[in-house]
C-alpha positions as semicolon CSV with decimal commas, in nm:
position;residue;x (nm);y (nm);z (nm)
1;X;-3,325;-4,654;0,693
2;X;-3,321;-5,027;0,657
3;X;-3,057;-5,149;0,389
4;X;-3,122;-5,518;0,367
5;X;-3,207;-5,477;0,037
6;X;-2,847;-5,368;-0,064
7;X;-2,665;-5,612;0,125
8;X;-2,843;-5,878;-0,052
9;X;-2,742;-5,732;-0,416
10;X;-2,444;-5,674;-0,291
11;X;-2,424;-5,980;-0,195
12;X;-2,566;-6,176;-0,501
13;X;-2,325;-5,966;-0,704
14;X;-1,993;-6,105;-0,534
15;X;-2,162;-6,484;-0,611
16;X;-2,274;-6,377;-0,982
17;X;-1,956;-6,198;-1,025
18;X;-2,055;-5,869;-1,184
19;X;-2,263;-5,606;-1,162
20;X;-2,632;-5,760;-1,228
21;X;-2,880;-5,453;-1,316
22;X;-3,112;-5,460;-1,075
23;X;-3,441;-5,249;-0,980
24;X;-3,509;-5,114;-0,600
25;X;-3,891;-5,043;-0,477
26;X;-3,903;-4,794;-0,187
27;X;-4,131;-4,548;-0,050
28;X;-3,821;-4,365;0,091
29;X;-3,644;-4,145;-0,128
30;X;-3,382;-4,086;0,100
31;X;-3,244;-4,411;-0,047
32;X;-3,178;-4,188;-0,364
33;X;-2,855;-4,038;-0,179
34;X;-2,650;-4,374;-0,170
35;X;-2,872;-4,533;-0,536
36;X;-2,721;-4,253;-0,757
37;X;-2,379;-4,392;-0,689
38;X;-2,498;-4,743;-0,691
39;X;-2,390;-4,911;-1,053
40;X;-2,594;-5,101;-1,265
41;X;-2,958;-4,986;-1,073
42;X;-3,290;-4,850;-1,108
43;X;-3,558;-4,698;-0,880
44;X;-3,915;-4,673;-0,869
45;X;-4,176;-4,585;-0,556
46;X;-4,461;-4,685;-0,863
47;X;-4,606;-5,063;-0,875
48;X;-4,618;-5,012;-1,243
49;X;-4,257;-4,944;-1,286
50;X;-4,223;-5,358;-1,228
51;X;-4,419;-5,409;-1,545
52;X;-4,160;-5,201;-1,782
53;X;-3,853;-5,297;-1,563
54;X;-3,962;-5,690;-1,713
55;X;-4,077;-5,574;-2,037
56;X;-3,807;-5,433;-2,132
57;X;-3,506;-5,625;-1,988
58;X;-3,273;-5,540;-2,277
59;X;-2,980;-5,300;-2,309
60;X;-3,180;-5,027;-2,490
61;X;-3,502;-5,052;-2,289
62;X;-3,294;-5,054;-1,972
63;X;-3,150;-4,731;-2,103
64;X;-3,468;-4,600;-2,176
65;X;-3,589;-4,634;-1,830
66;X;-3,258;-4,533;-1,671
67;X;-3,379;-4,158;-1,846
68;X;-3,729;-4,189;-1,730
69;X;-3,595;-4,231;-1,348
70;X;-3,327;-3,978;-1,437
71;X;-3,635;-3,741;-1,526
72;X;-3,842;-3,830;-1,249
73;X;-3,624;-3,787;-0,954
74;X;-3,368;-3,535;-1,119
75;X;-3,049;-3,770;-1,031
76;X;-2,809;-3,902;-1,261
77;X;-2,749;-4,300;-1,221
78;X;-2,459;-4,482;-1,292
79;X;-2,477;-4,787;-1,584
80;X;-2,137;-4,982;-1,636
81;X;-2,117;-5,106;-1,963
82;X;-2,125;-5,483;-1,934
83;X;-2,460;-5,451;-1,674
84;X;-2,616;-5,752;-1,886
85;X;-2,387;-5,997;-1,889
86;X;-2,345;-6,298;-1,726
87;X;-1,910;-6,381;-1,666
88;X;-1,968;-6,650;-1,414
89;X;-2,254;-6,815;-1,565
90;X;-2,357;-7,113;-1,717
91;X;-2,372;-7,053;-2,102
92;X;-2,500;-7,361;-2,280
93;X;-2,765;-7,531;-2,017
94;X;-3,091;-7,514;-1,961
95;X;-3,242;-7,362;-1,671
96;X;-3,393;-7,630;-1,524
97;X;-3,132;-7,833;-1,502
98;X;-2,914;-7,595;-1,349
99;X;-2,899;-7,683;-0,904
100;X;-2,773;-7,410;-0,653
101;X;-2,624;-7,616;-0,419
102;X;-2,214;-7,517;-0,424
103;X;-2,127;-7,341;-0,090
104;X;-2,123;-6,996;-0,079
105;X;-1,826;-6,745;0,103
106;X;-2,091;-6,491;0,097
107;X;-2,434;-6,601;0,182
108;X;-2,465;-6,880;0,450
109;X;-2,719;-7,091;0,608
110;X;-2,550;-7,186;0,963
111;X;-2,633;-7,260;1,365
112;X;-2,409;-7,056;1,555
113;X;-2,249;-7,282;1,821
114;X;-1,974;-7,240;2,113
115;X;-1,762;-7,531;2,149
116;X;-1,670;-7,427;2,494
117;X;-2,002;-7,436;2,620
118;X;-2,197;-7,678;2,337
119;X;-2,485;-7,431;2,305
120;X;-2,610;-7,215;2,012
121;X;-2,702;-6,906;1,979
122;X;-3,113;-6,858;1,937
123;X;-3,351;-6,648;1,828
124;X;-3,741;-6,681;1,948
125;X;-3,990;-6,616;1,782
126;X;-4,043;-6,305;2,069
127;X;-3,703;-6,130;1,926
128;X;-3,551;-6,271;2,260
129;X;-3,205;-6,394;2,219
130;X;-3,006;-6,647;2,406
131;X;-2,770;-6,977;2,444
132;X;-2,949;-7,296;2,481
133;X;-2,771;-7,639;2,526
134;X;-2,697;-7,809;2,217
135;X;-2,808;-8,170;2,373
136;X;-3,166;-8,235;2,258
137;X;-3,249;-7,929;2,075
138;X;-3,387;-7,855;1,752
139;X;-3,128;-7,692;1,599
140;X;-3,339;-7,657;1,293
141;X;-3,545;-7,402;1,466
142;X;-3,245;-7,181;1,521
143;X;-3,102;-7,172;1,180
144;X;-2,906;-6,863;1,071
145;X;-2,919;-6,703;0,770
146;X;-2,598;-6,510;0,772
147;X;-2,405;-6,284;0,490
148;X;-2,033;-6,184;0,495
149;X;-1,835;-5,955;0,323
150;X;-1,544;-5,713;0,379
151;X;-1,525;-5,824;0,790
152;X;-1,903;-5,727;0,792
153;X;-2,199;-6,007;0,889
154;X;-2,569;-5,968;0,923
155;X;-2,793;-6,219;1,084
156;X;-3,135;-6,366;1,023
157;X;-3,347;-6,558;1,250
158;X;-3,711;-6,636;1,283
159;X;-3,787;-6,345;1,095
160;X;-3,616;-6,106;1,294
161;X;-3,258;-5,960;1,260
162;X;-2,974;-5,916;1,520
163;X;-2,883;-5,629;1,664
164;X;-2,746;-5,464;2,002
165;X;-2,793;-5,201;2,262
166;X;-2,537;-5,099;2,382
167;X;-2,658;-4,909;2,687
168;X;-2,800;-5,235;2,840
169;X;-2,501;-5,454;2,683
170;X;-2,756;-5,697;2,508
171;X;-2,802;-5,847;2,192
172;X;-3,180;-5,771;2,023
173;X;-3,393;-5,911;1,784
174;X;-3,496;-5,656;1,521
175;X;-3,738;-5,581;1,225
176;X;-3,442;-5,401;1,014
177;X;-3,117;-5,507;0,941
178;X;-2,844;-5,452;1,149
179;X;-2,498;-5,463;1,074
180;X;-2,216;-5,666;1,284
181;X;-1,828;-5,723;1,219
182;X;-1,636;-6,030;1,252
183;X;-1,317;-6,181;1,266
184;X;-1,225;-6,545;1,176
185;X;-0,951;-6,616;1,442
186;X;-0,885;-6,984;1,283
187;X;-1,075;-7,248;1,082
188;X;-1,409;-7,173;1,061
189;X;-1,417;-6,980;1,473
190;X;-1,506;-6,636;1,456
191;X;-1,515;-6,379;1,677
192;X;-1,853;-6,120;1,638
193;X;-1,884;-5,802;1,781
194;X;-2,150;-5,465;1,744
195;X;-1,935;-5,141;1,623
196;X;-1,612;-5,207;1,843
197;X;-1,418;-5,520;2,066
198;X;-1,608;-5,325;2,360
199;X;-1,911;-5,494;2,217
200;X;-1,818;-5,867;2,139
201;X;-2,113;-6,154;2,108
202;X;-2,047;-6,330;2,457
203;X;-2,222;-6,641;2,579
204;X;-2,297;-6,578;2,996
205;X;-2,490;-6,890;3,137
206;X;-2,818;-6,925;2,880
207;X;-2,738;-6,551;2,835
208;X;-2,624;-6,350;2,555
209;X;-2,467;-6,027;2,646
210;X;-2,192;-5,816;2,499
211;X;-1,859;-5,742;2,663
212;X;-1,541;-5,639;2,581
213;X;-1,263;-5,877;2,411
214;X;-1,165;-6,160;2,644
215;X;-0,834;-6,270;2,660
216;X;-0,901;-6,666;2,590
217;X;-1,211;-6,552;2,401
218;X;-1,341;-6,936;2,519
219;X;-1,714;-6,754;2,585
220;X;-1,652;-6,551;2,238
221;X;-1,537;-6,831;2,001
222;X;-1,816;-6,931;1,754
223;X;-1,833;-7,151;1,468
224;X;-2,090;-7,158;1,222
225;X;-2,191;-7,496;1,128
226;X;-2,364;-7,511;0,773
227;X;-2,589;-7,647;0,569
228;X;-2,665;-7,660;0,222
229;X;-2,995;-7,572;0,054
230;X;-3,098;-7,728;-0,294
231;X;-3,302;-7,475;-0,451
């Protein structure tokens, strides 16, 4: 069951600072188990639910429809009572004139490099990972888009997530999210591993492999170098 779409609210919540009400659209009502104890969210497997959800983005239409999907899939969601308001927000500008560009703890937009070795860690467009050499590369090509939260990282690449098998020791690219852990051993180097230290992101020649925590972690060191989108 792919939950990228939950890591991104969660996600967007820790940057908006509150609970934003927010609607999922899934086919898969297996995603009701987690939703019902999901605050501030709706669900709909029906393209017209998206018409009503904007229609009626208010606090007593939103209750209205939090009864309808109550009905409809016989669950009981949970609604805080501040789910439309804005803490962190700006109050007294408009829109337009309002730029995204502030760094973000949460959400980053990185190339993964190891200092020991000057190469960076790549997806293709194949879902092949590996190291290239940092000298005369297009970084730009291998940009990151990484989230972190609670020692837990996902990472985005050419349209294709990273993962791991385990059996064979190797990183993977993937279609669904998959869920890594890191740990920032000083200023901006991290350490990223699959599950367990068993498993930790490795460089081996242009190889990426996973192995078990080094001792001088040189191979295992990464930084993430960032840059800043104006949206």
């Amino acid at each position: 069951m792919d939950l990228a779409g939950k890591k991104f609210v969660e996600v967007a919540r820790k940057i908006l600072g509150f609970n934003v009400m927010v609607l999922f659209f899934s086919a898969n009502r297996n995603h009701l188990k987690w939703l019902k104890d999901f605050p501030n969210a709706l669900y709909t497997s029906h393209e017209d639910f998206y018409k009503k959800y904007i229609m009626n983005y208010n606090k007593q239409g939103l209750l209205d429809l939090k009864k309808e999907v109550e009905a409809r899939n016989k669950i009981n969601l949970k609604f805080e009572g501040n789910f439309l308001e804005f803490p962190h927000f700006v109050n007294n500008e408009e829109y337009n004139k309002i730029r995204f560009d502030e760094k973000s703890e949460y959400f980053k937009r990185v190339t993964i490099r190891n200092v020991e070795t000057d190469s960076i860690l790549c997806m293709e467009k194949d879902r092949t990972v590996s190291f290239k050499r940092n000298q005369q590369l297009d970084i730009s090509q291998y940009n990151w888009y990484v989230t972190l939260m609670d020692g837990e990282i996902t990472l985005y690449s050419n349209e294709s997530y990273l993962g791991a098998n385990i059996n064979t020791k190797e990183p993977t690219g993937e279609e669904f999210m998959k869920t890594f852990k890191y740990e920032k051993i000083k200023a901006n180097e991290y350490l990223i591993y699959y599950n367990d230290k068993n498993n930790v992101l490795t460089v081996s020649g242009n190889k990426a492999i996973l192995q078990g925590e080094s001792n001088n972690k040189k191979y295992q060191k990464f930084k993430m170098i960032e840059e800043i989108e104006s949206i």
